[in-house]
C-alpha positions in Angstrom: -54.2 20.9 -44.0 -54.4 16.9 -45.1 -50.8 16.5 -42.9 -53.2 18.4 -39.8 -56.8 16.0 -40.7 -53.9 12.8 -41.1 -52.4 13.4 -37.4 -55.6 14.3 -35.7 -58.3 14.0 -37.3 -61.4 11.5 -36.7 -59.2 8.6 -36.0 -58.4 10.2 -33.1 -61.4 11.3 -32.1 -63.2 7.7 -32.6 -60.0 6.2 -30.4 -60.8 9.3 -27.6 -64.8 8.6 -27.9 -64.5 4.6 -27.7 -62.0 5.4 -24.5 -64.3 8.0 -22.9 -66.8 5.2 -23.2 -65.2 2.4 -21.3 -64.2 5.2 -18.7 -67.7 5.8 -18.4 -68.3 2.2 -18.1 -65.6 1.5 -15.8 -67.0 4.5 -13.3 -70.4 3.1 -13.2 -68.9 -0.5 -12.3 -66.5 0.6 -9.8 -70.1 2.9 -8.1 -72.3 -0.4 -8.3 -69.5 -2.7 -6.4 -69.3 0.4 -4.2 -72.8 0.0 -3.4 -72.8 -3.6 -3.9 -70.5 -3.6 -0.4 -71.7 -1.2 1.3 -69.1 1.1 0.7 -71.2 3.9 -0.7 -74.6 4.4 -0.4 -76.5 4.5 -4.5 -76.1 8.3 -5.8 -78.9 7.6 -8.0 -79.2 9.4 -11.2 -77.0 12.0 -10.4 -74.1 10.4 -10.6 -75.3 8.9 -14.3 -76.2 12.8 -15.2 -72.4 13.5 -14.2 -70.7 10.9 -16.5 -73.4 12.2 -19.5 -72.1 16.2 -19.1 -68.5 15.0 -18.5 -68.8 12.3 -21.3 -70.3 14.7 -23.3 -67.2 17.4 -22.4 -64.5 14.9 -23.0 -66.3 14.3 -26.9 -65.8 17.9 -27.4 -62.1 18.0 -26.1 -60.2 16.2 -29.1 -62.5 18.1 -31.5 -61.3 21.5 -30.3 -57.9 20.3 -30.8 -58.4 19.2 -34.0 -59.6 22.7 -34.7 -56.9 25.1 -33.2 -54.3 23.0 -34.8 -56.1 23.3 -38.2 -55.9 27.0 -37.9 -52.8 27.0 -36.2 -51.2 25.2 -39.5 -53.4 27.8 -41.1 -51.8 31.0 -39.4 -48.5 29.7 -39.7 -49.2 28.8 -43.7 -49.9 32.6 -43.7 -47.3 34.5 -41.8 -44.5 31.9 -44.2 -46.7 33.4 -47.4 -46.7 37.1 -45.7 -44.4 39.9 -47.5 -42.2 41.4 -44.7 -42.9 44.7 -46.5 -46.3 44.6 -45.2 -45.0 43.9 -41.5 -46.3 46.7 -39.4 -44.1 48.5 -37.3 -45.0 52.0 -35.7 -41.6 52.9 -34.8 -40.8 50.6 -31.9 -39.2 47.6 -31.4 -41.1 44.3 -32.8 -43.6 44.4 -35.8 -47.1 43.2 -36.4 -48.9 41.0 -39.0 -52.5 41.4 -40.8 -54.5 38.3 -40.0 -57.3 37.6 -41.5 -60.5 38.1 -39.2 -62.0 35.3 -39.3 -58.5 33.1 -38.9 -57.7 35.3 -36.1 -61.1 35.1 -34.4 -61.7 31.2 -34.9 -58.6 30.5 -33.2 -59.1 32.7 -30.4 -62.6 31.1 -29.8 -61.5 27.4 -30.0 -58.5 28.5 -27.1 -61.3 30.0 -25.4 -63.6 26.9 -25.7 -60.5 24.3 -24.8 -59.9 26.6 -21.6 -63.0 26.9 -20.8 -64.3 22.8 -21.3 -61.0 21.7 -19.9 -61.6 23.6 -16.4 -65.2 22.0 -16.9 -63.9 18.7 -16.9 -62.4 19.3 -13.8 -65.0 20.9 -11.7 -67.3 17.5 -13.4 -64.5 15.1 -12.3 -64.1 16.8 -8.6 -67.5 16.7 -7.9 -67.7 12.9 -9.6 -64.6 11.9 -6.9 -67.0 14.2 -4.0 -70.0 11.2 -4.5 
C-alpha cells in the first residue's frame, strides 16, 4: 500500500489542485479580456459559481483515483493470498472468489463516484464553453 500512497498519493493531488488553480485563473482572465473587448458580454457570477463546482469536481477527481487504486492493490493483494481450494465454482465454466464486503463495496462506490464526477465535469465544462 506505501508503493500505491508513493505513486499517487498527495503529491499528486497537490500538483492536480495547484493546476486546477491556474486553470481557474487562466479561465477568468481569458472571460475579463473577453469582456474587456467586447467579445462577450460579463456573465457575472455565474460563470465564477461554474469554475467553484467544477474546481471543486476536479479536487475530488485525483482523490478517487487515489482510492480505487488503493483498493485495487488491495483486491489484487487478496486474490494472490486466496487458496484456489476456496474458488467457487457451481459446475460451469469459470470460478468465483470471496471478497471481503467492505473491499468489494468501497471499490464499487469510488468507480461509481469517478463515473459519475467525470461525466460532471463535462456537463460543468460544456456549459462553461456555452457562456
Amino acid at each position: 500500500m506505501d508503493e500505491v500512497n508513493k505513486n499517487c498519493g498527495s503529491e499528486t493531488v497537490g500538483l492536480l489542485r495547484s493546476e486546477n488553480r491556474v486553470i481557474m485563473t487562466r479561465l477568468r482572465m481569458a472571460i475579463n479580456k473577453a469582456v474587456a473587448d467586447s467579445r462577450m458580454t460579463d456573465p457575472g457570477q455565474d460563470i465564477d459559481e461554474l469554475a467553484c463546482h467544477l474546481s471543486t469536481k476536479l479536487d475530488m477527481l485525483p482523490r478517487t483515483e487515489t482510492r480505487i487504486r488503493k483498493n485495487c492493490h488491495a483486491l489484487k493483494k487478496e486474490v494472490q493470498q486466496r487458496d484456489p481450494c476456496n474458488d467457487y465454482q457451481n459446475g460451469r465454466n469459470g470460478k468465483a472468489l470471496n471478497v471481503a464486503n467492505d473491499l468489494k463495496y468501497e471499490l464499487l462506490i469510488d468507480i461509481d463516484s469517478l463515473i459519475f464526477e467525470l461525466k460532471s465535469c463535462c456537463e460543468l465544462i460544456e456549459k462553461l464553453l456555452k457562456s
